[in-house]
C-alpha positions as CSV (number, residue, x, y, z in Angstrom):
1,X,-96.2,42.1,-25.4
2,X,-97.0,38.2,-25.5
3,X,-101.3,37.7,-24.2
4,X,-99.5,35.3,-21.9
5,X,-97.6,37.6,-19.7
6,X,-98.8,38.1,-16.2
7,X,-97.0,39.8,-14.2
8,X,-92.8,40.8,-13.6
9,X,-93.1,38.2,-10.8
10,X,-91.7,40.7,-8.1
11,X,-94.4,40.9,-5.4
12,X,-96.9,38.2,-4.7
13,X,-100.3,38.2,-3.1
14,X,-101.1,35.0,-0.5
15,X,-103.7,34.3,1.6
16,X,-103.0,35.2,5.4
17,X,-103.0,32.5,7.5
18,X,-101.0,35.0,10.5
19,X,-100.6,38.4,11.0
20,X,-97.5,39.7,9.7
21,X,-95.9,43.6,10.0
22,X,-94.6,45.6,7.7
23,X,-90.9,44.4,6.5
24,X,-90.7,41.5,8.0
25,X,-89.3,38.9,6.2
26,X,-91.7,36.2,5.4
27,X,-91.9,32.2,3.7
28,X,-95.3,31.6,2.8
29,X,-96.1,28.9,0.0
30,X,-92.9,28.2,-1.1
31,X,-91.3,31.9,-1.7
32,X,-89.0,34.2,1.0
33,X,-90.2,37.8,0.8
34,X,-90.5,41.0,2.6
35,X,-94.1,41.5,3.7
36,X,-95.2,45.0,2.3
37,X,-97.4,46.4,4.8
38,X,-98.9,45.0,8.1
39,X,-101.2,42.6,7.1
40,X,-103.6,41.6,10.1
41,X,-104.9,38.0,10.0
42,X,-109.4,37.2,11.1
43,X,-110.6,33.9,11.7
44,X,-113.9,35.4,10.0
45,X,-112.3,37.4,6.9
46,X,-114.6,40.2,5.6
47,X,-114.5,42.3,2.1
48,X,-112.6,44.8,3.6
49,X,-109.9,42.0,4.6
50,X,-107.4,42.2,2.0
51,X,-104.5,39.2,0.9
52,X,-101.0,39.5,2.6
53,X,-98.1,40.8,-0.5
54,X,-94.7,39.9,-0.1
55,X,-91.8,41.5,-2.1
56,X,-89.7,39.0,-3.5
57,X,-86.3,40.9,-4.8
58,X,-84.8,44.0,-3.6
59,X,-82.1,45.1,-0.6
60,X,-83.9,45.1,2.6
61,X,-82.4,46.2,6.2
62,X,-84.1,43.2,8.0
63,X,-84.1,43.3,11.6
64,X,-81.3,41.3,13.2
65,X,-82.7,39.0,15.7
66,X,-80.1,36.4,14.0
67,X,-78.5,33.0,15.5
68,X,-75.3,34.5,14.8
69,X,-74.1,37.0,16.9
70,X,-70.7,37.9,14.9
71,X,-70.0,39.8,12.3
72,X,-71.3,39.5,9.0
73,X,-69.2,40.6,6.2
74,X,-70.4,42.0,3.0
75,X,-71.2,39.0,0.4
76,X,-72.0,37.0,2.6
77,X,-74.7,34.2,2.3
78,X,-77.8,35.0,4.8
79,X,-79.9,32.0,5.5
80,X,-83.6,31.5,7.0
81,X,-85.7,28.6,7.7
82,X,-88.9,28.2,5.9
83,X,-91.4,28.6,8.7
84,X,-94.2,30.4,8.6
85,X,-94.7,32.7,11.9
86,X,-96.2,35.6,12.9
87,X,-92.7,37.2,13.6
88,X,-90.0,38.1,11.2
89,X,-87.3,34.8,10.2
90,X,-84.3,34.7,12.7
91,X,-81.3,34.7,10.5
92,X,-78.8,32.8,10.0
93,X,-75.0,33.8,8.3
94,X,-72.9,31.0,9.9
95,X,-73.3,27.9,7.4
96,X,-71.8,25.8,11.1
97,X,-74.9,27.4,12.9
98,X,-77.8,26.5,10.1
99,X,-80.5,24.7,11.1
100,X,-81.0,21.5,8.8
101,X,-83.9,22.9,6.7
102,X,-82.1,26.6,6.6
103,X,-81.7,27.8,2.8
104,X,-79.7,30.8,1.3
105,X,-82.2,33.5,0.9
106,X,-79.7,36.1,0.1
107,X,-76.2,38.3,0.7
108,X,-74.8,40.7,3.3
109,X,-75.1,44.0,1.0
110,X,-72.9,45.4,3.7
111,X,-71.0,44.6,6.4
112,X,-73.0,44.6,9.8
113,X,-70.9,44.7,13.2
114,X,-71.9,42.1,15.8
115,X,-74.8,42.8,17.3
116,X,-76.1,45.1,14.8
117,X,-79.8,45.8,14.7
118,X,-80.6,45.8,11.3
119,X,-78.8,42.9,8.4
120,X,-78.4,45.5,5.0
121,X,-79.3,42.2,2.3
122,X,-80.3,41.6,-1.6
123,X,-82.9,39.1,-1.6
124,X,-82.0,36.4,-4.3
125,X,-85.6,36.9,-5.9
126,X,-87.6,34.6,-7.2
127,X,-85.9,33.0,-9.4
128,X,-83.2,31.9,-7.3
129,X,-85.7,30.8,-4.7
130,X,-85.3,27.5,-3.0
């Protein structure tokens, strides 16, 4: 293996600047991810405080609290705005719908019904990232 490898590139550790919970999809300096485990934010960090981790690739049933609420076939694109917040992205899946800054952050794995709870979706990863 080359000395200059780092990493795969498939998680990344930030600095919190908010809370976040476990699977909740995230933006935080410049990358979409799925946070990996409720990661609580202090004003006056400690030792024990540890870095927020976001998974970058992967399929992920991400809660559906989405602007569109239609169905979303398999395949198709899933969009989020990057904002960072202490709550999980709202979603976006109609391109008519997307709020200007919105971006492609991955695809409908499977079909959900309208109103489903949960969107079934392959992150694009991090090399696909906007």
């Amino acid at each position: 293996m080359a000395r200059t490898f780092v990493g795969a590139g498939r998680r990344r550790q930030f600095p919190l600047i908010v809370g976040f919970k476990a699977e909740h999809l995230i933006f935080r300096e410049g990358f979409y991810g799925v946070s990996n485990d409720d990661a609580a934010w202090s004003s006056a960090p400690t030792a024990a405080d540890r870095p927020g981790i976001m998974i970058l690739d992967g399929v992920w049933d991400l809660p559906n609290n989405g602007f569109d609420a239609s169905l979303i076939n398999a395949g198709a694109k899933v969009y989020a705005v990057p904002t960072v917040g202490a709550t999980t992205l709202i979603l976006y899946k109609n391109p008519a719908s997307l709020a200007a800054s919105a971006v492609a952050i991955g695809r409908a794995w499977a079909t959900a019904a309208a109103g489903a709870s949960y969107i079934r979706t392959v992150l694009f990863g991090p090399e696909n990232q906007y």
